[in-house]
C-alpha positions as CSV (number, residue, x, y, z in Angstrom):
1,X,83.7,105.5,98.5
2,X,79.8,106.1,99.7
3,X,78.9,102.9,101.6
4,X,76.3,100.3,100.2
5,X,72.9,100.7,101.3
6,X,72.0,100.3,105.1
7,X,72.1,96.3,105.9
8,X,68.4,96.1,106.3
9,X,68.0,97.4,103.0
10,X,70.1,95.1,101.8
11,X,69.1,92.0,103.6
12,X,65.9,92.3,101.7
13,X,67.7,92.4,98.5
14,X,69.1,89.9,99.4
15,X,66.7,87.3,100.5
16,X,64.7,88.3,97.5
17,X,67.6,87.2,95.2
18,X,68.3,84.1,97.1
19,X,64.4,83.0,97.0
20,X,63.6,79.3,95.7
21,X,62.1,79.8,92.1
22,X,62.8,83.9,91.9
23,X,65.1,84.5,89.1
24,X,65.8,87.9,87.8
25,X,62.8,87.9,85.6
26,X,60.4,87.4,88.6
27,X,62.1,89.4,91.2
28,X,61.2,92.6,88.4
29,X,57.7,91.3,88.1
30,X,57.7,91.5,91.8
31,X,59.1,94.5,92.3
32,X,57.0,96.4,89.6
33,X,53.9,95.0,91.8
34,X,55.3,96.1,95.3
35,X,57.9,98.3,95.0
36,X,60.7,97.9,97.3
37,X,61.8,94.2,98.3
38,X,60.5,95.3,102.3
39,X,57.1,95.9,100.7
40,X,57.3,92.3,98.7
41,X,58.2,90.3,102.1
42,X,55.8,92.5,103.7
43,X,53.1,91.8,101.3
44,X,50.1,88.9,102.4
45,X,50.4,85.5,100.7
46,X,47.1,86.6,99.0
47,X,48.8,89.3,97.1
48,X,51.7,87.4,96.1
49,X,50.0,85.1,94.2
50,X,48.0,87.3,92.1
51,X,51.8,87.9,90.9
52,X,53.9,84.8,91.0
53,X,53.0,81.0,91.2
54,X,51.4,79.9,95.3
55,X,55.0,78.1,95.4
56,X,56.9,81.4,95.2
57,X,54.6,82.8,97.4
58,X,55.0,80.3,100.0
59,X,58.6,80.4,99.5
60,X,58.4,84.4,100.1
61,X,56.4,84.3,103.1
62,X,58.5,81.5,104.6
63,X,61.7,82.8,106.8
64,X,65.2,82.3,105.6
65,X,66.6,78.8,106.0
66,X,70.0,78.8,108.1
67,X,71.9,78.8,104.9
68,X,70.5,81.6,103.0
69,X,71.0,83.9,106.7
70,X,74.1,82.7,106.6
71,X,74.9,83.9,103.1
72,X,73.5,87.2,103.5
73,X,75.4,87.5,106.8
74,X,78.7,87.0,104.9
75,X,77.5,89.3,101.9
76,X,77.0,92.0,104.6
77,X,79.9,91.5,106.3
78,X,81.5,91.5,102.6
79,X,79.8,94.9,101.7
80,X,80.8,97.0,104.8
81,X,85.1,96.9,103.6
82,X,85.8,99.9,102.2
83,X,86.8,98.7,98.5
84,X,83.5,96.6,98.3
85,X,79.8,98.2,97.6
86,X,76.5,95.8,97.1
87,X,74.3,97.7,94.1
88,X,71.1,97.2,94.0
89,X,69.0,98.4,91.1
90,X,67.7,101.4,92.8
91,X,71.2,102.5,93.7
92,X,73.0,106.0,92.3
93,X,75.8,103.8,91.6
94,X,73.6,101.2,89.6
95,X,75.0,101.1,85.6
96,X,72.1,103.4,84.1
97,X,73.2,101.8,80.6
98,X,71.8,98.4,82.3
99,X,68.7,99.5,82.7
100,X,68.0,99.7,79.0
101,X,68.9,96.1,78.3
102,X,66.0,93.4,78.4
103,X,67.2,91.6,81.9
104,X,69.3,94.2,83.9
105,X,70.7,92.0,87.0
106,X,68.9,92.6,90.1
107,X,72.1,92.9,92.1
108,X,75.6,93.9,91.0
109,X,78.8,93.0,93.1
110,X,81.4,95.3,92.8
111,X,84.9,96.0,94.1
112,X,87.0,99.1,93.2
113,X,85.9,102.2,92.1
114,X,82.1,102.0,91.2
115,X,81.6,105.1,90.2
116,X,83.3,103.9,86.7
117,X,80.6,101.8,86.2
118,X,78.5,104.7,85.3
119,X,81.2,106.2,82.9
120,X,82.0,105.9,79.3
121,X,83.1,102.4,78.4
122,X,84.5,100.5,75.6
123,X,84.3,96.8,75.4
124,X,87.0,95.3,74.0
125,X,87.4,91.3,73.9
126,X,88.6,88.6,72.3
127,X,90.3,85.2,72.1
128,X,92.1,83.2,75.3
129,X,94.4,81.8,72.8
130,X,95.2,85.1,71.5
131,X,98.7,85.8,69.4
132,X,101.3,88.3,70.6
133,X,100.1,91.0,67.5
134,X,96.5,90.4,69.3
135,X,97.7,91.1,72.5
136,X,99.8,94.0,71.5
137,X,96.7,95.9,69.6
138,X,94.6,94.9,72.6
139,X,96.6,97.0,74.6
140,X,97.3,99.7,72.7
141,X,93.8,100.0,71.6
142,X,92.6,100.0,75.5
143,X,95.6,102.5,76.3
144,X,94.4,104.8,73.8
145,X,90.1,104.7,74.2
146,X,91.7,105.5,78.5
147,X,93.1,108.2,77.5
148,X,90.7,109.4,75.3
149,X,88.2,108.7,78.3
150,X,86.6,105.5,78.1
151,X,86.7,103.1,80.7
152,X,87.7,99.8,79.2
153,X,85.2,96.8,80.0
154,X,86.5,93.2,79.3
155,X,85.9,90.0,81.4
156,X,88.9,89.1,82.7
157,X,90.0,86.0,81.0
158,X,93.3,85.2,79.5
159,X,94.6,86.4,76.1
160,X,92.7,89.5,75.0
161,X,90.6,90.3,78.0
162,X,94.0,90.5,80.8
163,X,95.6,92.7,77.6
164,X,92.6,95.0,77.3
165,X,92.5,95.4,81.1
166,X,96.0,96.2,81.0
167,X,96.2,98.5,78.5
168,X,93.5,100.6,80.6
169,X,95.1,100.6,83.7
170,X,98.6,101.8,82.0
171,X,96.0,104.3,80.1
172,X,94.1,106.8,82.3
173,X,93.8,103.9,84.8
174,X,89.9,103.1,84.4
175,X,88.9,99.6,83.3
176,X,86.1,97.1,84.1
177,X,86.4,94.0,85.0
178,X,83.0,91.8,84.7
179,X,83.8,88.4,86.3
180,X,81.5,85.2,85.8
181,X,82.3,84.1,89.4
182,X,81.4,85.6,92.7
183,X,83.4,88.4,93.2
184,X,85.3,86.9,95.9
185,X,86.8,84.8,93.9
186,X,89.3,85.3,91.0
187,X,88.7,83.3,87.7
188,X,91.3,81.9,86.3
189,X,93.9,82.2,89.1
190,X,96.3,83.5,86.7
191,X,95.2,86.4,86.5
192,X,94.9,87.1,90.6
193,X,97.7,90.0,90.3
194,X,96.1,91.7,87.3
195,X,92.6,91.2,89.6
196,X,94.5,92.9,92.8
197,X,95.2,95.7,90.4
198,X,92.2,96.4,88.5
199,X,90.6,96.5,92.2
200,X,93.1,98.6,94.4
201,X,94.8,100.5,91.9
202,X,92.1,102.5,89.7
203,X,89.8,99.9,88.3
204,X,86.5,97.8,89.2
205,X,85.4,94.5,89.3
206,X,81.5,94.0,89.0
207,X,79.8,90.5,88.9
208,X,75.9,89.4,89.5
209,X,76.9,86.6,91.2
210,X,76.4,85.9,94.6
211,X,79.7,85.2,96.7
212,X,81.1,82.1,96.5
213,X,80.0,80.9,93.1
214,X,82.7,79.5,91.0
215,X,83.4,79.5,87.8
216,X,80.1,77.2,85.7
217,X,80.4,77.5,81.9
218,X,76.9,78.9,82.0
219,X,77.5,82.0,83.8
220,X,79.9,83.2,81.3
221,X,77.7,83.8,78.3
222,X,75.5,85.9,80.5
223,X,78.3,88.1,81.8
224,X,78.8,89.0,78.4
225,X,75.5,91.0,78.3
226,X,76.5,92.9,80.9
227,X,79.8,93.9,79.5
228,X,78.1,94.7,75.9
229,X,75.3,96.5,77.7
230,X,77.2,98.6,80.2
231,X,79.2,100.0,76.7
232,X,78.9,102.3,74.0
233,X,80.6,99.2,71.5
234,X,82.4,96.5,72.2
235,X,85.3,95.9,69.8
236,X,86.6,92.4,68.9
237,X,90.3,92.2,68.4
238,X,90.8,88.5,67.5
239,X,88.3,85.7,67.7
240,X,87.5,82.3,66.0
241,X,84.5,81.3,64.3
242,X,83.3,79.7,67.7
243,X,84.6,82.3,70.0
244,X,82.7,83.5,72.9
245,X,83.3,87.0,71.9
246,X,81.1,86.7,69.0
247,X,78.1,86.0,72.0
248,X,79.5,89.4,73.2
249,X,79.2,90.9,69.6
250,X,76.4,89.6,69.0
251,X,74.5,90.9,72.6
252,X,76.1,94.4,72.0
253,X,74.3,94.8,68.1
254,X,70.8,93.0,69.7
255,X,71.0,96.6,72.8
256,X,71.8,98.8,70.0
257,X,75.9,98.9,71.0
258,X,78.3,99.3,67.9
259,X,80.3,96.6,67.2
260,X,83.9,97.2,65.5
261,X,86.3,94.7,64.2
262,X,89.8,94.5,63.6
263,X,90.2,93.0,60.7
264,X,93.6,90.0,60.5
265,X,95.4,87.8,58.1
266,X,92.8,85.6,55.9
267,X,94.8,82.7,56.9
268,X,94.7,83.0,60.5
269,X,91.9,81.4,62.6
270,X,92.1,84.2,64.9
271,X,90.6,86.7,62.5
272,X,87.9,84.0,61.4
273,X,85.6,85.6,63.6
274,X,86.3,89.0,62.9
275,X,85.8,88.9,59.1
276,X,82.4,87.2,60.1
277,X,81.2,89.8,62.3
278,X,82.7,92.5,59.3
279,X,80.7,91.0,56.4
280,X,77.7,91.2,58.9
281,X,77.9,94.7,59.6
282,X,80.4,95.4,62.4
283,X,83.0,98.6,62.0
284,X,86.4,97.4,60.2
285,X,89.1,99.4,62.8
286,X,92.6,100.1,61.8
287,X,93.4,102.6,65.0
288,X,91.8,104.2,67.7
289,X,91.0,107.5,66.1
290,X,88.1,104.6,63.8
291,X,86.4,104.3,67.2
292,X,86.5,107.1,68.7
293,X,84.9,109.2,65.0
294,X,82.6,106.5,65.1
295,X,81.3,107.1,68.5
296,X,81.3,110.6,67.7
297,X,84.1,110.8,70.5
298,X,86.9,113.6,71.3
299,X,89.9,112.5,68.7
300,X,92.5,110.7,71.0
301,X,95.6,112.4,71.9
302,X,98.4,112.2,69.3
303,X,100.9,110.2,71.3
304,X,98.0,107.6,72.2
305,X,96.3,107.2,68.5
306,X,99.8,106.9,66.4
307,X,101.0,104.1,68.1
308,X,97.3,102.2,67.6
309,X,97.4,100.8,64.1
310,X,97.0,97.2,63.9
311,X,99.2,97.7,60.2
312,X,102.1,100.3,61.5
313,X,105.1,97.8,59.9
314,X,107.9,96.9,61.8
315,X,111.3,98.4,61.7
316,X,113.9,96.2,59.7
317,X,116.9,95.0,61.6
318,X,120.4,96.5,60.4
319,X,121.4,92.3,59.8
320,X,121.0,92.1,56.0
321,X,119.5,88.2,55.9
322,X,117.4,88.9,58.9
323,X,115.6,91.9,56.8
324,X,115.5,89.5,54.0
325,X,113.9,87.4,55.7
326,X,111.6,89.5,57.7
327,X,110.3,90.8,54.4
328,X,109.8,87.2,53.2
329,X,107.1,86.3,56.1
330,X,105.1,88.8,55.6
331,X,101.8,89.2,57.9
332,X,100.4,86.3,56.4
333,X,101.4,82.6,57.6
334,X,104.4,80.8,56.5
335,X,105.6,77.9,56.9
336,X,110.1,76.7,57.3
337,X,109.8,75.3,54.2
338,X,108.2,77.9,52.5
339,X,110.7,80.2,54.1
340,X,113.5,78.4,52.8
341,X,112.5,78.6,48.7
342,X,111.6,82.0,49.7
343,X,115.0,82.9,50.6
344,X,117.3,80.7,49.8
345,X,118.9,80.0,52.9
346,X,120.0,76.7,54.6
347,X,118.2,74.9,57.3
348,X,121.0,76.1,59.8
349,X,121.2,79.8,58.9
350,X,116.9,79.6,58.7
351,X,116.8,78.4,62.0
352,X,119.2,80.8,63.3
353,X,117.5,83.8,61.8
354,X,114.3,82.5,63.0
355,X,114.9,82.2,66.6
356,X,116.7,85.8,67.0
357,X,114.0,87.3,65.2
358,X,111.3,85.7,67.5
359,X,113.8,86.8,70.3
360,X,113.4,90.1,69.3
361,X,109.3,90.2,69.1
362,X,109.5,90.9,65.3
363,X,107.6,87.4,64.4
364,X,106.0,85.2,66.1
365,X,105.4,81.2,65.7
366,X,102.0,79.7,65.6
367,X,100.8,76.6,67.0
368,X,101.3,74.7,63.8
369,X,104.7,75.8,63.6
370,X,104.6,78.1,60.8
371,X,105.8,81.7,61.5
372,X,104.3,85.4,60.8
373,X,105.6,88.7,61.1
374,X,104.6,91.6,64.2
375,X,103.4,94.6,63.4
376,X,106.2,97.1,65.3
């Protein structure tokens, strides 16, 4: 990988990010007026505050406190590993697609393979809580858009995120990871193998935060711009009413992303959100081949795209009351009792059927300890 920009580059960059009172909005106001971070330390105090308040301009024109050298030191130090590279908005490797969105960060942390940052990308997202069907179309969905070519952006967290970032990585290998932390830190520490991979083995992990930060509810929401903006769409596989991804949905349609959704079960709170974000608009998606037309996309190769359907039905075991069963769940939620009239069975020979079919992945049993049944 090209090396980050020469440190004294960089340490400007830095301090300027670091600056009492300069958030990203001001450092852009600042740069438009000066060009170059040098140029705004360089700048008299005069200047500065025909541009910013006379308290950012004192705190621009007044060296770095021992903490902030210290932090650029170790961001540095951070920058010159081979894996790691310090972007800066005027750097080749620099997300073009950010530059479009209303509040592109001023600095991007990334480890991996940056160059995928400027390559096609698909969001895909979703619900922590996520079922096993949701996780299973996460990652077939994000093995097939790989394939097809698209990098697969998600943000890391548990349930759909760690299966879209999977399903990338066993794909053609790209996927983005956009992390709310610094990104010397991994968030939650669950996922630390799936984070070792994404960054050694094909993948990337980007985050605007400086190194160090941990993981404040706040940053969240506003890595979810950056995974919406870096994409062509961002498609939501399972989410509440309340979910988070909906943020991401929402960011994506406001910087003129599509937004797909797969569509789920009307009594399942996990397709809540979906159905909401499909009766405002967003792309109902049964497979890959949806996304990829609708992105006006190369169709995905046969052996990726037929195994993609979020409706393919399962295979019926040979067990005759086990098939009987299997075709008395159905894909909506049901509950032991319901089974039961449904079928006829006892409690005993219920429960037994019950358990090998979960065994086997062909249901699965939700939180309220009612069952459904897989998609195969």
């Amino acid at each position: 990988m090209t090396p980050s920009a020469p440190a004294d580059e960089l340490t400007a960059w830095l301090r300027l990010e670091q600056t009492e009172g300069v958030g990203p909005a001001t450092a852009r106001k600042l740069l438009a007026a000066f060009g170059l971070p040098e140029n705004i330390f360089a700048a008299s105090h005069a200047a500065l505050c025909k541009v910013v308040p006379e308290r950012i301009a004192q705190a621009l024109k007044s060296p770095p406190a021992a903490g902030m050298q210290q932090q650029i030191e170790r961001t540095l130090e951070w920058a010159a590993q081979p894996e790691n590279r310090l972007l800066t908005l005027a750097d080749d490797y620099y997300p073009k697609a950010l530059l479009d969105i209303p509040d592109p960060p001023l600095l991007l942390y990334a480890k991996g393979r940056a160059e995928l940052l400027n390559a096609p990308s698909l969001a895909i997202v979703g619900s922590r809580q996520a079922s096993a069907q949701g996780v299973k179309n996460a990652e077939h969905f994000a093995r097939a858009m790989s394939h097809a070519g698209l990098a697969i952006a998600s943000g890391l967290a548990l349930g759909i995120d760690a299966a879209a970032h999977r399903g990338g990585l066993d794909g053609a290998g790209s996927t983005i990871a956009v992390i709310g932390t610094g990104a010397d830190i991994v968030y939650p520490a669950r996922n630390r193998e799936l984070a070792h991979r994404i960054a050694f083995d094909g993948g990337c992990i980007v985050s605007e935060c400086p190194l160090g930060t941990p993981a404040v509810a706040a940053n969240f929401p506003r890595r979810n711009r950056i995974i919406s903006g870096m994409a062509k769409g961002v498609l939501v596989v399972e989410a509440a009413a309340q979910s988070g991804s909906l943020i991401t949905a929402r960011m994506a349609a406001e910087q003129g992303r599509e937004v797909f959704a797969i569509p789920g079960s009307i009594h399942s709170p996990l397709a809540k959100g979906c159905h909401q974000l499909i009766k405002q608009g967003a792309k109902l998606v049964e497979s890959a081949q949806d996304v990829l037309e609708e992105l006006r996309l190369l169709p995905a190769p046969a052996n990726a795209s037929t195994a993609t359907s979020a409706a393919a039905p399962a295979e019926v075991p040979a067990d005759a009351p086990a098939a009987h069963l299997l075709a008395a769940i159905g894909f909506d939620a049901a509950s032991a009792d319901q089974l039961a009239e449904r079928t006829g069975l006892d409690a005993a020979a219920l429960a037994a059927l019950l358990l090998m079919l979960e065994l086997e992945g062909r249901i699965e049993r939700l939180p309220d300890g009612s069952y459904r049944r897989l998609a195969g």
